[in-house]
CHARMM internal coordinates of N, CA and C (Angstrom, degrees):
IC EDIT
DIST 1 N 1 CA 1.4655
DIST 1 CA 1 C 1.5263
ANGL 1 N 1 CA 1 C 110.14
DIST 1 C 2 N 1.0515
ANGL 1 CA 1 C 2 N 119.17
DIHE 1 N 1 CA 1 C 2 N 117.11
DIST 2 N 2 CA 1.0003
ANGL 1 C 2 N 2 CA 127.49
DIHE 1 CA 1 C 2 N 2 CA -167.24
DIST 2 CA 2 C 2.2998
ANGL 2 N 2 CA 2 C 109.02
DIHE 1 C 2 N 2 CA 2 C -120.17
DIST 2 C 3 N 1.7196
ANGL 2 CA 2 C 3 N 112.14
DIHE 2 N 2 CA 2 C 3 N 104.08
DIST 3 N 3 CA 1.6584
ANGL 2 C 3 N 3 CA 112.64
DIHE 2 CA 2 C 3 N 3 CA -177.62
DIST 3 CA 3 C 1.2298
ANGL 3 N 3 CA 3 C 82.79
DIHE 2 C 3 N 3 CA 3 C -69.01
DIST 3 C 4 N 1.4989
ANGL 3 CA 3 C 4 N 117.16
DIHE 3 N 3 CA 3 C 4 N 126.77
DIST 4 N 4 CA 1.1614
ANGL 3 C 4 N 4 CA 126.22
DIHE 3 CA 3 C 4 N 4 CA 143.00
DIST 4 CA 4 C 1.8935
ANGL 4 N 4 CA 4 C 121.75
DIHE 3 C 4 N 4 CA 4 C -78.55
DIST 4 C 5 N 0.8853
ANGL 4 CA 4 C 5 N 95.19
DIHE 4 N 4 CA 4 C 5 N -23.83
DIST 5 N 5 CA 1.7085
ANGL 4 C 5 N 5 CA 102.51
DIHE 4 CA 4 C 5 N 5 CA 163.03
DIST 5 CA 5 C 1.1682
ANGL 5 N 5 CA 5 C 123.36
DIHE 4 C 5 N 5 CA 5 C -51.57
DIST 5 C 6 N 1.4075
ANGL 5 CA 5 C 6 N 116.71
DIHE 5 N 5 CA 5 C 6 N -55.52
DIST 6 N 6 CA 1.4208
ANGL 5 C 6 N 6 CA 123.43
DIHE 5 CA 5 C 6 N 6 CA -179.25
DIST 6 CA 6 C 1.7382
ANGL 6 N 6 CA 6 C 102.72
DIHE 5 C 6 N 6 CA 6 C -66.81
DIST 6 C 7 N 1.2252
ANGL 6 CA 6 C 7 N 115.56
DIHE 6 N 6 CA 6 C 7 N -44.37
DIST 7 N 7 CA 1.7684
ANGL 6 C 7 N 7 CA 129.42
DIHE 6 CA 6 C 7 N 7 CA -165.82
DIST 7 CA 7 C 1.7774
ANGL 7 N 7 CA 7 C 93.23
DIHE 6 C 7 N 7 CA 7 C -62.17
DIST 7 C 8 N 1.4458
ANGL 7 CA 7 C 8 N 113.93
DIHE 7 N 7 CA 7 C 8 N -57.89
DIST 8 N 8 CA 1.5783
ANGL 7 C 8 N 8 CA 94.80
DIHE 7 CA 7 C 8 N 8 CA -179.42
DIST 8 CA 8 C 1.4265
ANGL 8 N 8 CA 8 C 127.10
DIHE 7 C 8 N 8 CA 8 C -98.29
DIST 8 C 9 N 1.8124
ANGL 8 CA 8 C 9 N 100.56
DIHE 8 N 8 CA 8 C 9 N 17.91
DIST 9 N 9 CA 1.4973
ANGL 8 C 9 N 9 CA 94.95
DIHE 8 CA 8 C 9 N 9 CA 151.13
DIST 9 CA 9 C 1.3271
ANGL 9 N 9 CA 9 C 116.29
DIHE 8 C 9 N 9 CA 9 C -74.98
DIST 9 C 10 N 1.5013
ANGL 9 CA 9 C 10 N 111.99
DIHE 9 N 9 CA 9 C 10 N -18.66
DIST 10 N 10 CA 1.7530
ANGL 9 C 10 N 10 CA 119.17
DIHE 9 CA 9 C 10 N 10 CA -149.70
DIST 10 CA 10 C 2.0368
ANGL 10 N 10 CA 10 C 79.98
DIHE 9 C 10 N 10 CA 10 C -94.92
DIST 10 C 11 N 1.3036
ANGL 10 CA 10 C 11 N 103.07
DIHE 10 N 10 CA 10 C 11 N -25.94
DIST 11 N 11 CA 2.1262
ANGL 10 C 11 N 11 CA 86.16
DIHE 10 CA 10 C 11 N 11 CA -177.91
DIST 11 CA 11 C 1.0333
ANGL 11 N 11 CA 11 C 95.51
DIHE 10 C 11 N 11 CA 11 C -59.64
DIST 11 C 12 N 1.1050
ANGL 11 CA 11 C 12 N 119.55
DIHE 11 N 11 CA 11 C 12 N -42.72
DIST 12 N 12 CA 1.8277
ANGL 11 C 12 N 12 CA 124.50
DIHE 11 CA 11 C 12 N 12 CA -126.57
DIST 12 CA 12 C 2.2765
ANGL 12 N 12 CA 12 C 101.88
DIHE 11 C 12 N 12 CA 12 C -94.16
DIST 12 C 13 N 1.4483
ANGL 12 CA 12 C 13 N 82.98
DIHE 12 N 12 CA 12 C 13 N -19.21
DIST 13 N 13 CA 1.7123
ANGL 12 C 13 N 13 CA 109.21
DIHE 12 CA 12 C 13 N 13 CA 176.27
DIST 13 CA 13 C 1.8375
ANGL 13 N 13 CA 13 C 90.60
DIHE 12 C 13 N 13 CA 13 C -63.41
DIST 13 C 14 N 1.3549
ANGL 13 CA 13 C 14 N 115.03
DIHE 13 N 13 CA 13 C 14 N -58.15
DIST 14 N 14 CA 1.3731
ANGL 13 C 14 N 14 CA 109.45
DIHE 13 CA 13 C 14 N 14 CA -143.00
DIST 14 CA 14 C 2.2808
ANGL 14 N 14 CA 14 C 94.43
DIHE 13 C 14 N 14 CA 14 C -106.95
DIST 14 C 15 N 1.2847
ANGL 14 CA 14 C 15 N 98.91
DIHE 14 N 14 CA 14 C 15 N -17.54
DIST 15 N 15 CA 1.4927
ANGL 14 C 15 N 15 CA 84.42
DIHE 14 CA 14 C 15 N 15 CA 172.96
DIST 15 CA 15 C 1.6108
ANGL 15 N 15 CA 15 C 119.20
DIHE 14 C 15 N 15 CA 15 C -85.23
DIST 15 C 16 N 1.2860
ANGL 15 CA 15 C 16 N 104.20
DIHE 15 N 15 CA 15 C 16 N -2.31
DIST 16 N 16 CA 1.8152
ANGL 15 C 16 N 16 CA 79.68
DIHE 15 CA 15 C 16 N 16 CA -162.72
DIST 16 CA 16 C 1.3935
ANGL 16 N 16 CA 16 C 99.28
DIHE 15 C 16 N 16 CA 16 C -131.98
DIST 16 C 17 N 1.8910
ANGL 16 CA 16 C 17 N 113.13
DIHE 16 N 16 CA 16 C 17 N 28.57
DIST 17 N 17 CA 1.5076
ANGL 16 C 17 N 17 CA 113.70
DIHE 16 CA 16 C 17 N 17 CA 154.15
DIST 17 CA 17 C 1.4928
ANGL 17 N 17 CA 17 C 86.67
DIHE 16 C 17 N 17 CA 17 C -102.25
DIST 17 C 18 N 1.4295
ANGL 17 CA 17 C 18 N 128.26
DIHE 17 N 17 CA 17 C 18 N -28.00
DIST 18 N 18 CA 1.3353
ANGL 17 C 18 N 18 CA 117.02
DIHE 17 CA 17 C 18 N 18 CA -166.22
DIST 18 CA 18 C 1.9588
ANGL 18 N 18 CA 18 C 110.84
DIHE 17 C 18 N 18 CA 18 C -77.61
DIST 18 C 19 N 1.5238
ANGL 18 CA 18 C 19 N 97.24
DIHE 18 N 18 CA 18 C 19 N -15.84
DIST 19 N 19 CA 1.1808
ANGL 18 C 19 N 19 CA 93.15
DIHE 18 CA 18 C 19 N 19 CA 179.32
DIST 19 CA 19 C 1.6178
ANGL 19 N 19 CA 19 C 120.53
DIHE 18 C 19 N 19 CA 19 C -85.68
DIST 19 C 20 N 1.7153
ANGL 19 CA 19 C 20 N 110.98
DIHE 19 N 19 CA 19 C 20 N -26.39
DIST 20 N 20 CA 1.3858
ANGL 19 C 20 N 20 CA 129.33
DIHE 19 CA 19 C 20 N 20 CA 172.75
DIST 20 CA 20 C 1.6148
ANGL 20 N 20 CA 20 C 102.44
DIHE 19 C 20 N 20 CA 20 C -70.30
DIST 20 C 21 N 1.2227
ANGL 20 CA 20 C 21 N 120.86
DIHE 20 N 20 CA 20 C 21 N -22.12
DIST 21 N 21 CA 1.9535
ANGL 20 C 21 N 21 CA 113.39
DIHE 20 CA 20 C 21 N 21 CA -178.02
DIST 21 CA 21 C 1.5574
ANGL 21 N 21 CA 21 C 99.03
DIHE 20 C 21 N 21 CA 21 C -73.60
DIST 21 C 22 N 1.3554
ANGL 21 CA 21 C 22 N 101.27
DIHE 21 N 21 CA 21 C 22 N -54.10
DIST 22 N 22 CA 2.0067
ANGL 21 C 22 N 22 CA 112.30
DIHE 21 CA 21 C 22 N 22 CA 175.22
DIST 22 CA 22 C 1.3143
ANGL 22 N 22 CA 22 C 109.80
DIHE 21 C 22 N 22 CA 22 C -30.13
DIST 22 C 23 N 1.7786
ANGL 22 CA 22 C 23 N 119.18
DIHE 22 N 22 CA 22 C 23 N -71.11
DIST 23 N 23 CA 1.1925
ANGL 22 C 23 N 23 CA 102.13
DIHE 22 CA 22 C 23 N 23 CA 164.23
DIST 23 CA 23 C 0.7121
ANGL 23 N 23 CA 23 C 157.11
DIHE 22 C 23 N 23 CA 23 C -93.15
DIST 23 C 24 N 1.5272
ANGL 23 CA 23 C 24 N 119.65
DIHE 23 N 23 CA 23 C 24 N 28.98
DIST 24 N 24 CA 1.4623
ANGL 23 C 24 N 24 CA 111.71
DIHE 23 CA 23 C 24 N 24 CA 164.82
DIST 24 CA 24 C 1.4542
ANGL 24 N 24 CA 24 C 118.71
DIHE 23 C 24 N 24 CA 24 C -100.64
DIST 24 C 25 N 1.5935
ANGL 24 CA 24 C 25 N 93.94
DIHE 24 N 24 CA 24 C 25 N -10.86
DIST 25 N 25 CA 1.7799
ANGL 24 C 25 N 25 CA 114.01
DIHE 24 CA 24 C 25 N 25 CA 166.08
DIST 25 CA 25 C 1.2695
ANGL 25 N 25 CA 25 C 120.38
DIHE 24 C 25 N 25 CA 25 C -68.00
DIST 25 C 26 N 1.5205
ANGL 25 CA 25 C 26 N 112.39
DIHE 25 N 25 CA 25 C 26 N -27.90
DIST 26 N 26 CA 1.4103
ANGL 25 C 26 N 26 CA 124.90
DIHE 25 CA 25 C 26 N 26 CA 166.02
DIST 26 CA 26 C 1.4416
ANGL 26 N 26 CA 26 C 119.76
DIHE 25 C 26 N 26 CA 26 C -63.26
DIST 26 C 27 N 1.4846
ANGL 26 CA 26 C 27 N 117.33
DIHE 26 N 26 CA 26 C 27 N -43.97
DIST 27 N 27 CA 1.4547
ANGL 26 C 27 N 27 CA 130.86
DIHE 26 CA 26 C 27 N 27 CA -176.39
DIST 27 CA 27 C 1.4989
ANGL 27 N 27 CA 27 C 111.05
DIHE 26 C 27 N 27 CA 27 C -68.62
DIST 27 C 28 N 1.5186
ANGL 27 CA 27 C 28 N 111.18
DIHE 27 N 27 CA 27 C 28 N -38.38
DIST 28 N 28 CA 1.3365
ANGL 27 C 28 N 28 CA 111.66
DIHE 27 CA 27 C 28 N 28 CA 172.90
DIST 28 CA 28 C 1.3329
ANGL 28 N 28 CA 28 C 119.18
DIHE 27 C 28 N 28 CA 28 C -72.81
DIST 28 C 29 N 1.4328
ANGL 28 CA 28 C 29 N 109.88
DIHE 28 N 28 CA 28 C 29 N -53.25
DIST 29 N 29 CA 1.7318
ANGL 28 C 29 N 29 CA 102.10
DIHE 28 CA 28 C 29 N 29 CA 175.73
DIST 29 CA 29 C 1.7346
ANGL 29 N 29 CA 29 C 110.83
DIHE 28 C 29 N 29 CA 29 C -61.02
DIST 29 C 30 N 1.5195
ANGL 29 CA 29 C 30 N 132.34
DIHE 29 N 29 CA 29 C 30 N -19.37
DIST 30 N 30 CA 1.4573
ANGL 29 C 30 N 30 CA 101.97
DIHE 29 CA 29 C 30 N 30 CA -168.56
DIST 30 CA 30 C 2.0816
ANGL 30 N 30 CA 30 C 84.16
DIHE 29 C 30 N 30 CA 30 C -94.88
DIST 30 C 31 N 0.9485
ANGL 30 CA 30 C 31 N 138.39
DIHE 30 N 30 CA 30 C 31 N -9.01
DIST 31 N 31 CA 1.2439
ANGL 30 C 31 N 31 CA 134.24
DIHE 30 CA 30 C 31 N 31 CA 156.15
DIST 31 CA 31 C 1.7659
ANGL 31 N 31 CA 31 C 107.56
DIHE 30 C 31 N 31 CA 31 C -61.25
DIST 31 C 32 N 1.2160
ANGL 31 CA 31 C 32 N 140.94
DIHE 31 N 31 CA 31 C 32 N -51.66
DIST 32 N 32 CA 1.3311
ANGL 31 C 32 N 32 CA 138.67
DIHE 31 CA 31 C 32 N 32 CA 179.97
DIST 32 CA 32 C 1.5168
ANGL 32 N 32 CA 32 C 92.64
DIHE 31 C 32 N 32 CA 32 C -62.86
DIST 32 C 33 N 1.4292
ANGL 32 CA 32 C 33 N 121.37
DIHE 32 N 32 CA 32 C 33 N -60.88
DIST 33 N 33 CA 1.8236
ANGL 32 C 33 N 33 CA 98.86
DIHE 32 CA 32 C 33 N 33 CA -167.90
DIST 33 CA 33 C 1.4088
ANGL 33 N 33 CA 33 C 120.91
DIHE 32 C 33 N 33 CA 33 C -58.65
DIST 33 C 34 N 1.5735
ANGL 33 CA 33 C 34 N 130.29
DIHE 33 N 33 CA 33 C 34 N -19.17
DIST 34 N 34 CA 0.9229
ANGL 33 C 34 N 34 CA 149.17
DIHE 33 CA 33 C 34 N 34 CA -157.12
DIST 34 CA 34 C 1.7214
ANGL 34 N 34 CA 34 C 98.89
DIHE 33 C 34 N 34 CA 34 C -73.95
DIST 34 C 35 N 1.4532
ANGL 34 CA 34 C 35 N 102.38
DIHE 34 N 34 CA 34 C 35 N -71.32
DIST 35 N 35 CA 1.8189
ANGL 34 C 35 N 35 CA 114.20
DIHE 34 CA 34 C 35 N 35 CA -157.69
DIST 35 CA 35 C 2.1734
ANGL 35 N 35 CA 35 C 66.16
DIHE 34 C 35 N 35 CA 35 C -65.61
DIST 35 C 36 N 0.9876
ANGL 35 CA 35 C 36 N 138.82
DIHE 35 N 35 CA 35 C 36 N -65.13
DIST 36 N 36 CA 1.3090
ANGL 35 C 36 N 36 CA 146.46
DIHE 35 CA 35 C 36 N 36 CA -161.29
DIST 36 CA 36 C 1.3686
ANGL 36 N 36 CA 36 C 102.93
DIHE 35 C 36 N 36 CA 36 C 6.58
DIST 36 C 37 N 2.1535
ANGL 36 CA 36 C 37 N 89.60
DIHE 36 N 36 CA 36 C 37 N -68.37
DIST 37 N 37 CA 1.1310
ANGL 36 C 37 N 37 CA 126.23
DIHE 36 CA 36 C 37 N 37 CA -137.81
DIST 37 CA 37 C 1.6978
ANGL 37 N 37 CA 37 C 94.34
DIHE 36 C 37 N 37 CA 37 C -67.06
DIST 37 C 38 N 1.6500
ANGL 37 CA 37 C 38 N 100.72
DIHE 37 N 37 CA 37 C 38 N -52.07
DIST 38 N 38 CA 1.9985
ANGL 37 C 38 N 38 CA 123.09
DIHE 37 CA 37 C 38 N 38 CA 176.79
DIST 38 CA 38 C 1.0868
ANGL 38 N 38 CA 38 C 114.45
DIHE 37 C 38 N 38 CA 38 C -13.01
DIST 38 C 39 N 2.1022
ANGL 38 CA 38 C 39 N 98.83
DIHE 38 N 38 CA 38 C 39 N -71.64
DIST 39 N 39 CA 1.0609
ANGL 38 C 39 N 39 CA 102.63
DIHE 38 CA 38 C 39 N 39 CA -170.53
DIST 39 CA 39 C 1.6861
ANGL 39 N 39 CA 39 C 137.27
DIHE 38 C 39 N 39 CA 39 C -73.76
DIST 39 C 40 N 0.9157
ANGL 39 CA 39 C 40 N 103.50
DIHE 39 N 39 CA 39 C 40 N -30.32
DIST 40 N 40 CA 1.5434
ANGL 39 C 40 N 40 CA 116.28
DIHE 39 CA 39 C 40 N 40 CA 151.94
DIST 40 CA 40 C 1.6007
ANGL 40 N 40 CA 40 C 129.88
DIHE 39 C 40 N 40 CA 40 C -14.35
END
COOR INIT
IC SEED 1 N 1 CA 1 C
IC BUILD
């Protein structure tokens, strides 16, 4: 027997801080390549 309730509270626990770190890790790195690119 397998709660699937509990199982995709426990995905849903670990995907969608991991998905909110992505983007804001995303926003920063295409902001770092950007001034990157400037100063160059």
């Amino acid at each position: 027997e397998r709660d699937w309730g509990i199982i995709m509270a426990g995905t849903i626990m670990v995907v969608i801080p991991t998905l909110i770190v992505f983007l804001l890790a995303q926003k920063f790195f295409v902001k770092g390549i950007a001034t990157q690119g400037i100063k160059e």
